[in-house]
The first five atom37 places (N, CA, C, CB, O) and aatype in JSON, in Angstrom:
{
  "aatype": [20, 20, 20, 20, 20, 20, 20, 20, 20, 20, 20, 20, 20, 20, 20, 20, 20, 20, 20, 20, 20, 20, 20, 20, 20, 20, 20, 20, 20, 20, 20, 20, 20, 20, 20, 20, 20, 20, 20, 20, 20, 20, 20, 20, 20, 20, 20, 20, 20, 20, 20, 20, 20, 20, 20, 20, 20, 20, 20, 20, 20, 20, 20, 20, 20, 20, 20, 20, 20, 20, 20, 20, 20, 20, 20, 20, 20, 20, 20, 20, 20, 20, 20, 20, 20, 20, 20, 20, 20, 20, 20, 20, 20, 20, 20, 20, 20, 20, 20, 20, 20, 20, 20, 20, 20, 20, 20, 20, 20, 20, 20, 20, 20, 20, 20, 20, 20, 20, 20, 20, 20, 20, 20, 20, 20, 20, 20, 20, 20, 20, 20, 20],
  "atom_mask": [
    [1, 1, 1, 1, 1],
    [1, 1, 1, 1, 1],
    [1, 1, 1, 1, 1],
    [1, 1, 1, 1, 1],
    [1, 1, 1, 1, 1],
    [1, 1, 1, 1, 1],
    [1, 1, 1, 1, 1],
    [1, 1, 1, 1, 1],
    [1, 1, 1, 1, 1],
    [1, 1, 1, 1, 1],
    [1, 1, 1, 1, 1],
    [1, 1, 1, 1, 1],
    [1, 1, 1, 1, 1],
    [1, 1, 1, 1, 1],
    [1, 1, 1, 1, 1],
    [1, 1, 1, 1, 1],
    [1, 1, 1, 1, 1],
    [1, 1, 1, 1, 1],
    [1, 1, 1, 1, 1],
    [1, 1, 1, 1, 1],
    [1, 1, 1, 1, 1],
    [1, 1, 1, 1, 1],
    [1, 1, 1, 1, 1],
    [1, 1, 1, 1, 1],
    [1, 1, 1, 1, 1],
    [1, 1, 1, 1, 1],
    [1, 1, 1, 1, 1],
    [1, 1, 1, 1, 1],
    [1, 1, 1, 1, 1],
    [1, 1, 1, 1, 1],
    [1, 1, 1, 1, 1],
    [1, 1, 1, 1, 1],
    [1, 1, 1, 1, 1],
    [1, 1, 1, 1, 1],
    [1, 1, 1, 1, 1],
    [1, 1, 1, 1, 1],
    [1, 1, 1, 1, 1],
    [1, 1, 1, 1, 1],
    [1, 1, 1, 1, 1],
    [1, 1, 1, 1, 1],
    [1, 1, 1, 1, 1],
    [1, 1, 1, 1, 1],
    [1, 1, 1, 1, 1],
    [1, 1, 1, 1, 1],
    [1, 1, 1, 1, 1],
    [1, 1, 1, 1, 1],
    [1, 1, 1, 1, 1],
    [1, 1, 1, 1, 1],
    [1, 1, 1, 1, 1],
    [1, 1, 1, 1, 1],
    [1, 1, 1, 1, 1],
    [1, 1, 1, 1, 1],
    [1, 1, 1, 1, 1],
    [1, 1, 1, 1, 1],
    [1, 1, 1, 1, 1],
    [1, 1, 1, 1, 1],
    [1, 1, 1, 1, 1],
    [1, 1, 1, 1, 1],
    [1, 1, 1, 1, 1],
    [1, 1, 1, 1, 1],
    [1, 1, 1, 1, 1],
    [1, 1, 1, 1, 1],
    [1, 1, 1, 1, 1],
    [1, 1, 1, 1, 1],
    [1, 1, 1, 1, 1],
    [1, 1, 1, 1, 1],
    [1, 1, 1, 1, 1],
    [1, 1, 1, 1, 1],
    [1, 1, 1, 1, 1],
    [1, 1, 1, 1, 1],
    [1, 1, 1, 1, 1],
    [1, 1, 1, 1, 1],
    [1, 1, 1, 1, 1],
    [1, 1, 1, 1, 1],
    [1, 1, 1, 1, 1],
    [1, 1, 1, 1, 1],
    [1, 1, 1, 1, 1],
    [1, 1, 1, 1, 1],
    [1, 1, 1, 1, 1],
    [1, 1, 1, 1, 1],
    [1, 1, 1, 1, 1],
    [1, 1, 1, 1, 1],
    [1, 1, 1, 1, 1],
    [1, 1, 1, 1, 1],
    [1, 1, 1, 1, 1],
    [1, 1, 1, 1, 1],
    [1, 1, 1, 1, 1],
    [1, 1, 1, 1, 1],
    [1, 1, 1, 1, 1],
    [1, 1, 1, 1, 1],
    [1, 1, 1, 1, 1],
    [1, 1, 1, 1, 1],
    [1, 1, 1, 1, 1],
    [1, 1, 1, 1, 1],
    [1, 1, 1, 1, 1],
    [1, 1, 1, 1, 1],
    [1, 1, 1, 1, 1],
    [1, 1, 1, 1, 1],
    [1, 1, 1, 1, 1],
    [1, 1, 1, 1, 1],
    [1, 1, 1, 1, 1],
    [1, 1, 1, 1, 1],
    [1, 1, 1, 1, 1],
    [1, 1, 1, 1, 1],
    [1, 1, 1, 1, 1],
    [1, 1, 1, 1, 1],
    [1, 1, 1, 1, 1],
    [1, 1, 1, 1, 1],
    [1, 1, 1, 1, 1],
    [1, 1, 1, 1, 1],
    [1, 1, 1, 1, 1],
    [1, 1, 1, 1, 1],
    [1, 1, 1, 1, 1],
    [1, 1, 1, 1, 1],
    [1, 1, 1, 1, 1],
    [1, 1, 1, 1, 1],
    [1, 1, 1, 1, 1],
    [1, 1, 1, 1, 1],
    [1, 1, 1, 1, 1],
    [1, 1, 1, 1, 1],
    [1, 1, 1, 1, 1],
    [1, 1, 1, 1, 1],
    [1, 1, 1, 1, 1],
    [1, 1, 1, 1, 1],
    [1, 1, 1, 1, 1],
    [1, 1, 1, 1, 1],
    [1, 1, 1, 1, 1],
    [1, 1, 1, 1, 1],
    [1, 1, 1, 1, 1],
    [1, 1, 1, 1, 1],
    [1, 1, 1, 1, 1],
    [1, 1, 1, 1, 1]
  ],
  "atom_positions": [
    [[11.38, -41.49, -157.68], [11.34, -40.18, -157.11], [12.45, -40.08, -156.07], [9.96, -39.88, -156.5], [12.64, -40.83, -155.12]],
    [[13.02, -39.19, -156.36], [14.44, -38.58, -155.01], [13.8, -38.37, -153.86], [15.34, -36.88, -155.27], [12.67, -37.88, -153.81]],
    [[14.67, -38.83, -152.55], [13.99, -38.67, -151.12], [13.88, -37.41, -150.75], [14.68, -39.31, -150.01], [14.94, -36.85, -151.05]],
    [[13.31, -36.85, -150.37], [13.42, -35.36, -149.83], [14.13, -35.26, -148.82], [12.25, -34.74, -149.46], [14.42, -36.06, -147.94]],
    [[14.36, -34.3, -148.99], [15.86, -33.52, -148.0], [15.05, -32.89, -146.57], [16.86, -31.68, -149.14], [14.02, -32.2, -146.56]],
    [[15.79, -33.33, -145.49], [14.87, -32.69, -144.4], [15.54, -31.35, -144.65], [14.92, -33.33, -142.69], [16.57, -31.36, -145.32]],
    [[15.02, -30.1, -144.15], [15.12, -28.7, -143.63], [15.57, -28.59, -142.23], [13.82, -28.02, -143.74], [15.75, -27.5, -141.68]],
    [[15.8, -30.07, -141.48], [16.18, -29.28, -139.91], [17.58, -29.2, -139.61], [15.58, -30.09, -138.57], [18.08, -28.76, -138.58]],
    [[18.36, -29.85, -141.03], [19.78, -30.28, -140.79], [20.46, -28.48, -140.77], [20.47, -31.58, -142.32], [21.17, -27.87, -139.97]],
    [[19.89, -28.16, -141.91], [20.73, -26.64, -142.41], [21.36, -26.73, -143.21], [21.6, -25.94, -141.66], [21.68, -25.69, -143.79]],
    [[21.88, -27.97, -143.67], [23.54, -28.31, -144.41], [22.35, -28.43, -145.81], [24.9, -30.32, -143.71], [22.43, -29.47, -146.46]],
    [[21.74, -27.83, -146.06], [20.64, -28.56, -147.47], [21.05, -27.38, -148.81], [18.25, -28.41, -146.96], [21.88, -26.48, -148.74]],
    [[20.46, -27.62, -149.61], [20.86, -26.42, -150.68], [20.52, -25.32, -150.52], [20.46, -26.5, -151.87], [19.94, -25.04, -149.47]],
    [[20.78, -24.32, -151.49], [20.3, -22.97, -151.45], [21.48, -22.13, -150.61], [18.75, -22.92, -150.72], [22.58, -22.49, -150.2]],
    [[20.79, -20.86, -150.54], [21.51, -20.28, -149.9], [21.69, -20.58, -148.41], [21.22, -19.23, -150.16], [21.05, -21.43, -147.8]],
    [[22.8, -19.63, -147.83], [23.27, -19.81, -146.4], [22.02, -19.28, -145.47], [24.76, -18.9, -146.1], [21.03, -18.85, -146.05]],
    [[22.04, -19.3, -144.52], [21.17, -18.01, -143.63], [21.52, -17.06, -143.37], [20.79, -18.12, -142.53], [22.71, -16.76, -143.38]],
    [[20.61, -16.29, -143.04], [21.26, -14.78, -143.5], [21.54, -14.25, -142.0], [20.02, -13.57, -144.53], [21.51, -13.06, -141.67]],
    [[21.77, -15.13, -141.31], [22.37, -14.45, -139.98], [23.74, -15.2, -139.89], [21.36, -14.7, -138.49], [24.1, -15.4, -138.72]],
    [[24.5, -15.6, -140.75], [25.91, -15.81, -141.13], [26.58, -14.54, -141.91], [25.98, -17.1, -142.04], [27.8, -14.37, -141.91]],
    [[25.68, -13.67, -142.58], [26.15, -12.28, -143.33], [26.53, -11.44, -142.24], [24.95, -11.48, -144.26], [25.82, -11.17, -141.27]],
    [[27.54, -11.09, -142.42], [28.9, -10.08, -141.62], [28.35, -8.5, -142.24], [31.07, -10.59, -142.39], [28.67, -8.31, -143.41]],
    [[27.84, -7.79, -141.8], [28.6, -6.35, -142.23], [29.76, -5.95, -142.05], [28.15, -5.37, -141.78], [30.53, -6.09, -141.11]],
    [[29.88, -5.13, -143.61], [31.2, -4.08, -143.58], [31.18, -3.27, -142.6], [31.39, -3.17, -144.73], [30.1, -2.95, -142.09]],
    [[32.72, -2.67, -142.04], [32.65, -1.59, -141.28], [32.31, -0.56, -141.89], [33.63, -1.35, -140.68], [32.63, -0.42, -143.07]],
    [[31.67, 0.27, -141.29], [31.99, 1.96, -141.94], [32.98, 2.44, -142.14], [31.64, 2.99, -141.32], [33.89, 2.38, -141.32]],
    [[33.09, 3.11, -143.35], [33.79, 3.95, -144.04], [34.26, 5.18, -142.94], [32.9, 4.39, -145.29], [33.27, 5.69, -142.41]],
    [[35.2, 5.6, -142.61], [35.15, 7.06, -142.07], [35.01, 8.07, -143.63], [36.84, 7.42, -141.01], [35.45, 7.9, -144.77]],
    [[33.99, 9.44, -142.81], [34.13, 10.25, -143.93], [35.74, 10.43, -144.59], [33.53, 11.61, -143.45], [35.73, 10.26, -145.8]],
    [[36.49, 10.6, -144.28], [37.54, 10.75, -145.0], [38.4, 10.62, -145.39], [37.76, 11.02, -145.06], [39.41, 11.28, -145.6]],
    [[37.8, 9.05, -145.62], [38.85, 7.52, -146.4], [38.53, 8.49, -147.59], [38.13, 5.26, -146.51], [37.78, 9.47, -147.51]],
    [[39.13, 8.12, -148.59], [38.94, 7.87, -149.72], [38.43, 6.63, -150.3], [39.83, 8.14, -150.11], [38.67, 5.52, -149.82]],
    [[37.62, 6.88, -151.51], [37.05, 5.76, -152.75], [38.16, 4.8, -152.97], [36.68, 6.51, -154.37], [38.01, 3.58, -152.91]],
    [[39.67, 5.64, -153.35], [40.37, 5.09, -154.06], [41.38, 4.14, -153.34], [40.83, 6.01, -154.78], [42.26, 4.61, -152.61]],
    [[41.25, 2.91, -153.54], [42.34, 1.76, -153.36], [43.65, 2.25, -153.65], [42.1, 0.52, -154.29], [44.56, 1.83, -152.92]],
    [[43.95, 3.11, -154.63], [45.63, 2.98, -154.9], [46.08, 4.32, -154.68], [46.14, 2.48, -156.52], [47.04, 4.83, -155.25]],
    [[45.43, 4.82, -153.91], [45.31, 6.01, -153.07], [46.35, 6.33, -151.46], [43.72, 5.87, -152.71], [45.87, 5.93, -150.4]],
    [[47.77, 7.08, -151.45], [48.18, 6.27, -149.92], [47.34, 7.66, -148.92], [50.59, 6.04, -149.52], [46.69, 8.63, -149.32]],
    [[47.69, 7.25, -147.65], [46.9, 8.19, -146.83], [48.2, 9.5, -147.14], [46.55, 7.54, -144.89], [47.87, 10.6, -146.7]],
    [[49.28, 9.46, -147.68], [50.16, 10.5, -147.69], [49.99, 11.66, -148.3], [51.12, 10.13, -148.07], [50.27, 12.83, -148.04]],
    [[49.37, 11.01, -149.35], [49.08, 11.34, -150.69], [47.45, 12.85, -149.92], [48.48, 9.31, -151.92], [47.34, 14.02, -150.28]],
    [[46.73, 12.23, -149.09], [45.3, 12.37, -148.35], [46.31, 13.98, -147.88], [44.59, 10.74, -146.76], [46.25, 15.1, -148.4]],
    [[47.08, 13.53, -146.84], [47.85, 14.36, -145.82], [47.98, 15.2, -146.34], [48.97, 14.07, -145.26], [47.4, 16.2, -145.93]],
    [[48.86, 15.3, -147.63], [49.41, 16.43, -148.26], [48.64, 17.74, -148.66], [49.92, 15.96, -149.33], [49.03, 18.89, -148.48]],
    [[47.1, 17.19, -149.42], [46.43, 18.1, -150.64], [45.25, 17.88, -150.08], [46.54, 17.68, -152.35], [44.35, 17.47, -150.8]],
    [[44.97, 18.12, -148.47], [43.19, 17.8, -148.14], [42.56, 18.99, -148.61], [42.65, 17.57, -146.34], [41.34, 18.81, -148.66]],
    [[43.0, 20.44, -149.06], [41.86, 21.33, -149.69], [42.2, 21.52, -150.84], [41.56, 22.61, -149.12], [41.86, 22.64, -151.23]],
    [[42.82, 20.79, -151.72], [42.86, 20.77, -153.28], [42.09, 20.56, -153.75], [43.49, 20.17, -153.89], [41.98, 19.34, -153.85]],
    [[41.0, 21.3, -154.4], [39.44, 21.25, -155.15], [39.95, 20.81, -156.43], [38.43, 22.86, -155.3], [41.04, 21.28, -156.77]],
    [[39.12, 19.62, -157.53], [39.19, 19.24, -158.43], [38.63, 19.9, -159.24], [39.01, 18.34, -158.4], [37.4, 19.85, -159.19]],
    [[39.1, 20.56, -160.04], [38.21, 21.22, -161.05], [38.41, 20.38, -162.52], [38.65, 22.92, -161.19], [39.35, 19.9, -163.16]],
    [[36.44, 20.55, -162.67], [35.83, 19.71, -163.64], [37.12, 19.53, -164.83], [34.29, 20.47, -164.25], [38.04, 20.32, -165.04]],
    [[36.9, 18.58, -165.33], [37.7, 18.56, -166.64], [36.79, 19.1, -167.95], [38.21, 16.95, -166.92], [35.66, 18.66, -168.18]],
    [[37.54, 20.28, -168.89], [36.97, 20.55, -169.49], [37.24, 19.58, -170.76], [37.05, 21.74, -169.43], [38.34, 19.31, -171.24]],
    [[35.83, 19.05, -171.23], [35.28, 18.52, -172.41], [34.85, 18.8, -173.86], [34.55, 18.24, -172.07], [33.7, 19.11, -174.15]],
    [[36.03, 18.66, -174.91], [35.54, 19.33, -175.96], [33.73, 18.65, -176.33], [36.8, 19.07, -177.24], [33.54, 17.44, -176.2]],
    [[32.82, 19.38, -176.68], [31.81, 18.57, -177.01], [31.68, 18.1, -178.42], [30.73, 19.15, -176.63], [31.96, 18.59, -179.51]],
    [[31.15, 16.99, -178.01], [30.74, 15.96, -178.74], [29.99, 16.27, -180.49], [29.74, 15.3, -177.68], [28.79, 16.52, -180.55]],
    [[30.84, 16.23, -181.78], [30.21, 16.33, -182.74], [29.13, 14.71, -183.2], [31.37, 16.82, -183.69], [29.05, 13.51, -182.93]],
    [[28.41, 15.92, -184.14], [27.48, 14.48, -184.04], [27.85, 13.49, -185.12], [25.8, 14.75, -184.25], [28.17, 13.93, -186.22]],
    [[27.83, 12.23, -184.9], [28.62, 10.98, -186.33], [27.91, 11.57, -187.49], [28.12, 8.83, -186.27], [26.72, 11.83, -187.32]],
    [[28.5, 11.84, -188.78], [28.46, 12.28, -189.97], [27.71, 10.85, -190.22], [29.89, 12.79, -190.73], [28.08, 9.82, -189.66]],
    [[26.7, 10.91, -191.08], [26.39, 9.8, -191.99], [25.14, 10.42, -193.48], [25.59, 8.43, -190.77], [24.71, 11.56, -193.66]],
    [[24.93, 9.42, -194.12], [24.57, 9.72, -195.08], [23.03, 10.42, -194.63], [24.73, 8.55, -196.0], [22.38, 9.82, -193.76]],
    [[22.65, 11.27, -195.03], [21.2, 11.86, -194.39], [19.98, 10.93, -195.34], [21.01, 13.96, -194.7], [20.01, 10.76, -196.56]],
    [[19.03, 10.47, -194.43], [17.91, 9.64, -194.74], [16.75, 9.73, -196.15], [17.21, 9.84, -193.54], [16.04, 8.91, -196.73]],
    [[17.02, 11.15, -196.3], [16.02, 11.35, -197.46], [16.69, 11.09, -198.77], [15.41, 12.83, -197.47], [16.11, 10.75, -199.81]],
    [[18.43, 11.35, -198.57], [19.59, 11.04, -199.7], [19.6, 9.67, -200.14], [21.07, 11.32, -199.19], [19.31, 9.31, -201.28]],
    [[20.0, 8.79, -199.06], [19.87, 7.33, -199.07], [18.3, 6.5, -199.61], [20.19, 6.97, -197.52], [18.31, 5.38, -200.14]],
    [[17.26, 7.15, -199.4], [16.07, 6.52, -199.85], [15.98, 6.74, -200.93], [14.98, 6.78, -199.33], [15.87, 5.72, -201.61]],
    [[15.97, 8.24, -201.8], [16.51, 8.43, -202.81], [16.99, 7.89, -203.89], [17.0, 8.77, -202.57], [16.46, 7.78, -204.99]],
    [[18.86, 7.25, -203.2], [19.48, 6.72, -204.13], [19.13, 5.25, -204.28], [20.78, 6.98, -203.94], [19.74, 4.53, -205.08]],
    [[18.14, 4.79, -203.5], [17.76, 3.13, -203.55], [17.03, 3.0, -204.3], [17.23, 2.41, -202.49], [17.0, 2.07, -205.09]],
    [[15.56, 4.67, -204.18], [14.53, 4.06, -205.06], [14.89, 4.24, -206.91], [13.0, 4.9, -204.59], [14.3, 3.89, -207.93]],
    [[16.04, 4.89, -206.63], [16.69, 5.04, -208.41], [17.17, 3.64, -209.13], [18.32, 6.1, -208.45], [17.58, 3.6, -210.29]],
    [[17.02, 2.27, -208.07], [17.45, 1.33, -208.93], [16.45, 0.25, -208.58], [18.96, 0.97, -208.8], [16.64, -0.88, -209.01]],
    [[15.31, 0.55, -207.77], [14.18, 0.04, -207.86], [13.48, -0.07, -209.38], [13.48, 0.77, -206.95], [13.29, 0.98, -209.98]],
    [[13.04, -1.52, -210.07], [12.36, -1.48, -211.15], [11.04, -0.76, -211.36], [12.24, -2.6, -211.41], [10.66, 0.02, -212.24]],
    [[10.39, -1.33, -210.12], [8.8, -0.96, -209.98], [8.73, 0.23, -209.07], [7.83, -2.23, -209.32], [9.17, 0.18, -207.92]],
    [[8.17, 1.27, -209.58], [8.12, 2.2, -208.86], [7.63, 2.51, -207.17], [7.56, 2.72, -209.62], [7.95, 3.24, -206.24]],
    [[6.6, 1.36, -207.51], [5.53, 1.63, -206.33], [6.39, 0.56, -204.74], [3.48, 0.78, -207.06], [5.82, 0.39, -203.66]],
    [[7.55, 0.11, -205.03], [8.77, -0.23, -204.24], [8.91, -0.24, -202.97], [9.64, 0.41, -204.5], [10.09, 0.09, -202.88]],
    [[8.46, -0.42, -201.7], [8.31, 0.5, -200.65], [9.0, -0.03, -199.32], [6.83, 0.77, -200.46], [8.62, -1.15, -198.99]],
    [[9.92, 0.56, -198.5], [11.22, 0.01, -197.82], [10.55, 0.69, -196.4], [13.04, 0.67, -198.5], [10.01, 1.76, -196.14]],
    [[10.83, -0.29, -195.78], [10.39, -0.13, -194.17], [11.49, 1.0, -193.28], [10.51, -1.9, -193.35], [12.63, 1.15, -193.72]],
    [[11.2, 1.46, -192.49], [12.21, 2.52, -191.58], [13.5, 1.89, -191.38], [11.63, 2.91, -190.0], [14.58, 2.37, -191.74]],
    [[13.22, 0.29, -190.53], [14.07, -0.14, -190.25], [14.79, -0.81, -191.53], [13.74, -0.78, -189.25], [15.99, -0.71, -191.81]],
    [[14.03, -1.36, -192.07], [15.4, -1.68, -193.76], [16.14, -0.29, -194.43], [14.29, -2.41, -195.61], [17.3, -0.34, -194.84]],
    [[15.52, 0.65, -194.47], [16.29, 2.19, -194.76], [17.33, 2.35, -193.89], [15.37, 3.55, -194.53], [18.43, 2.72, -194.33]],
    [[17.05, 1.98, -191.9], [18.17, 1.93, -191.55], [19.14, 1.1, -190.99], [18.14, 2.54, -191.14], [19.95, 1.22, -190.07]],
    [[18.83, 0.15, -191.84], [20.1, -1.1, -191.93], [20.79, -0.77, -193.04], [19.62, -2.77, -192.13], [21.99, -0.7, -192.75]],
    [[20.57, -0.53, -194.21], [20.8, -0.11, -195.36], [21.62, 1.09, -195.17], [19.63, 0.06, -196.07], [22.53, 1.1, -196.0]],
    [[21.64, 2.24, -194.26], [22.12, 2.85, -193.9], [23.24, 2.93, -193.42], [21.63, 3.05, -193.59], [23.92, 3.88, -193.82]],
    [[23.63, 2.3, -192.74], [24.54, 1.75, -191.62], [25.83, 0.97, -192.37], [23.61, 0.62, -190.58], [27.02, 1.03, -192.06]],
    [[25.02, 0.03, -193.75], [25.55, -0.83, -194.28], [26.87, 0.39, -195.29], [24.26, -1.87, -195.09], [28.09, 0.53, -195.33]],
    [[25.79, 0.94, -195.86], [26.56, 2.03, -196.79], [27.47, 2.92, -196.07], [25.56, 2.98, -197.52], [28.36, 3.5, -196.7]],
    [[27.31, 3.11, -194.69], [27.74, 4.1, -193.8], [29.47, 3.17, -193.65], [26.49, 4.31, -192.14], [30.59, 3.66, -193.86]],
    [[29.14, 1.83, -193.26], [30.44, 1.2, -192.97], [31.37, 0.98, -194.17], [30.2, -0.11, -192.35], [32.6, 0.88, -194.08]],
    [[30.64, 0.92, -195.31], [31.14, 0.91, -196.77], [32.13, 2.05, -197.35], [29.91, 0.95, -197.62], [33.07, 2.05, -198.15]],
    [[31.61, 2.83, -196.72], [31.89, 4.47, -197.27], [33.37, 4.54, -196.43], [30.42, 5.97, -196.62], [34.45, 4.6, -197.02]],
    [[33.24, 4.53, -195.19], [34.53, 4.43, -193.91], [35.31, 3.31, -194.48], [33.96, 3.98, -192.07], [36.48, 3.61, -194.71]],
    [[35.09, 2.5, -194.67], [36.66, 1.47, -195.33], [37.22, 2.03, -196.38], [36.4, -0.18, -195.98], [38.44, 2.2, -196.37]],
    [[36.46, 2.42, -197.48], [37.01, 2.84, -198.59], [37.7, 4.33, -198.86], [36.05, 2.64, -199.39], [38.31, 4.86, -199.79]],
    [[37.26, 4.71, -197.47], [37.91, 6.02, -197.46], [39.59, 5.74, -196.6], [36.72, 7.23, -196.55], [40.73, 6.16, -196.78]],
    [[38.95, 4.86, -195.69], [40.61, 4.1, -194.84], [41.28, 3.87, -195.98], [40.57, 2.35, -193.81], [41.88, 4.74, -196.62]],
    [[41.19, 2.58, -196.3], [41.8, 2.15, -197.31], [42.32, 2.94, -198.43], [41.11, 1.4, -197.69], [43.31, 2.5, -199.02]],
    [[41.81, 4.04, -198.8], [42.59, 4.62, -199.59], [43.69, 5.98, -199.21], [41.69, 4.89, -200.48], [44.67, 6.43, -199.8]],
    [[42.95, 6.38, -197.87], [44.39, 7.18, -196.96], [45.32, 6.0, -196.83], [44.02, 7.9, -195.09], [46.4, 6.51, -197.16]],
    [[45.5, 5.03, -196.61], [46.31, 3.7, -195.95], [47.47, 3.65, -197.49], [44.94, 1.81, -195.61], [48.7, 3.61, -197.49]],
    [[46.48, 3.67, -198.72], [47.54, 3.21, -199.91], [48.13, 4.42, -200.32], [46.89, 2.45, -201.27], [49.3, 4.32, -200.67]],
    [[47.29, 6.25, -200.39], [47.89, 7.12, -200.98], [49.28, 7.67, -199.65], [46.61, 8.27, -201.52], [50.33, 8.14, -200.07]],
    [[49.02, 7.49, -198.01], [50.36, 7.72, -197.26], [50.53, 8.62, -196.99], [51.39, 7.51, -197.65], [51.7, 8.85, -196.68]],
    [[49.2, 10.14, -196.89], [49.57, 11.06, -196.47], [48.73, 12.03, -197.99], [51.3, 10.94, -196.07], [48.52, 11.59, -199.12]],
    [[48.42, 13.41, -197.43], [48.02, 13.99, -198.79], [46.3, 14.11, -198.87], [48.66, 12.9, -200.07], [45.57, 13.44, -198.13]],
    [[45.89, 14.88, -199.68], [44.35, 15.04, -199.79], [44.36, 13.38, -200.97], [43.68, 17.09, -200.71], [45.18, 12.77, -201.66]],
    [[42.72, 13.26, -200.53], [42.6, 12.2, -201.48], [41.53, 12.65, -202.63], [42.16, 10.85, -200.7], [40.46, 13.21, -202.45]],
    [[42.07, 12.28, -203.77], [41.39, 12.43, -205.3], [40.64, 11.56, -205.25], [42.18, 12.3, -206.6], [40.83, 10.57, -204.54]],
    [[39.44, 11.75, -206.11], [38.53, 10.76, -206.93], [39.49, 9.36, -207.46], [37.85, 11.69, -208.41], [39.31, 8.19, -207.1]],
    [[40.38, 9.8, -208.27], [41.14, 8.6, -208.76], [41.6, 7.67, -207.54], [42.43, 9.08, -209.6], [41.96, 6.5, -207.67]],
    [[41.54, 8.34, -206.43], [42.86, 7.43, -205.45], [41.71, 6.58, -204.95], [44.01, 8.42, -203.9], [42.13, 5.6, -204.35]],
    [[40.35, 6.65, -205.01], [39.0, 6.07, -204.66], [38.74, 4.87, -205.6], [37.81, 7.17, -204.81], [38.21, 3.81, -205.26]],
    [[39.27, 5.23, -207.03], [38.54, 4.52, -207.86], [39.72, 3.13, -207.9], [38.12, 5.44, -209.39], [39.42, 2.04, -208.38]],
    [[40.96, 3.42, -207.34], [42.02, 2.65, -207.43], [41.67, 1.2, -206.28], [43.41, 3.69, -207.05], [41.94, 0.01, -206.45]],
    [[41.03, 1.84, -205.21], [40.78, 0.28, -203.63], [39.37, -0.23, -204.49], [40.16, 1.1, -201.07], [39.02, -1.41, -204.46]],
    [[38.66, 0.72, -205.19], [37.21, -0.12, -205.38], [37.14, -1.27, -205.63], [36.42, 0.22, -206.29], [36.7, -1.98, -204.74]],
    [[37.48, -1.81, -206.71], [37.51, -3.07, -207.21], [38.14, -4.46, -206.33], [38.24, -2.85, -208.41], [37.74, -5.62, -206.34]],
    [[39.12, -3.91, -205.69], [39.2, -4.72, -204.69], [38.31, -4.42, -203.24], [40.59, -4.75, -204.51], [38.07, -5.28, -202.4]],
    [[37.98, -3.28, -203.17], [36.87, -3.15, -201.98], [35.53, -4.05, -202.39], [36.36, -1.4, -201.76], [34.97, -4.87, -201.67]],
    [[35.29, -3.79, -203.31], [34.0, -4.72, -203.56], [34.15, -6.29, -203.74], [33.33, -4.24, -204.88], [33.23, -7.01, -203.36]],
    [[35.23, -6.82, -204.28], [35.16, -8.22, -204.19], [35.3, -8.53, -202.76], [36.2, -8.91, -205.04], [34.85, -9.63, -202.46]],
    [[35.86, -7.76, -201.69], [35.75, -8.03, -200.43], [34.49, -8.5, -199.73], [36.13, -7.03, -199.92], [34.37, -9.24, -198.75]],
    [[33.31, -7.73, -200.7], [31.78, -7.74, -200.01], [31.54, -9.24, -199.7], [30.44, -7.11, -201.14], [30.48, -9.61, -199.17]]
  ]
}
């Protein structure tokens, strides 16, 4: 068994004591946040109001809709009575979702510009899938 450490030295593990912790000074109200900020910069524009940045909003991620995808799974199910949990529908989801986005890259990447045809799809497949 290890000797025990007296407690009257101070020098022992753990933390320091907490009457060695320094406070920060205060901030004056009208420092600025910003570090790379000069006070010149302060001098110049003190009633220049920031106005909000306007934000186009947010569309929502396109993906395959849930009742489509269950759908096209249970069409190659043998046994009818088949039955896929929420969360395997949406892993399965996700999977096809990332599937769909390469093969659509990949084939803007080889056609170089231009709408893309059915054919220009059917041209990455075969090598998209041995990729799997």
């Amino acid at each position: 068994m290890p000797p025990k450490q007296s407690s009257s030295t101070g020098a022992g593990r753990g933390r320091p004591a907490k009457a060695s912790k320094v406070q920060p000074a205060a901030r004056a109200a009208s420092e600025s946040s910003n570090p790379f900020e000069s006070s010149d910069d302060q001098a110049e524009e003190p009633k220049k109001k920031k106005r909000p940045v306007e934000e186009e909003p947010a569309e929502p991620e396109k993906t395959i809709p849930r009742a489509l995808l269950t759908r096209i799974l249970h069409e190659f199910f043998t046994k009818d009575a088949t039955r896929m949990s929420r969360d395997a529908n949406a892993a399965v989801g996700k999977y096809v979702d990332i599937f769909v986005r390469e093969a659509i890259a990949r084939t803007a990447v080889e056609k170089r510009g231009g709408f893309l045809e059915v054919e220009d799809l059917e041209k990455v497949a075969p090598q998209l899938l041995l990729d799997l």
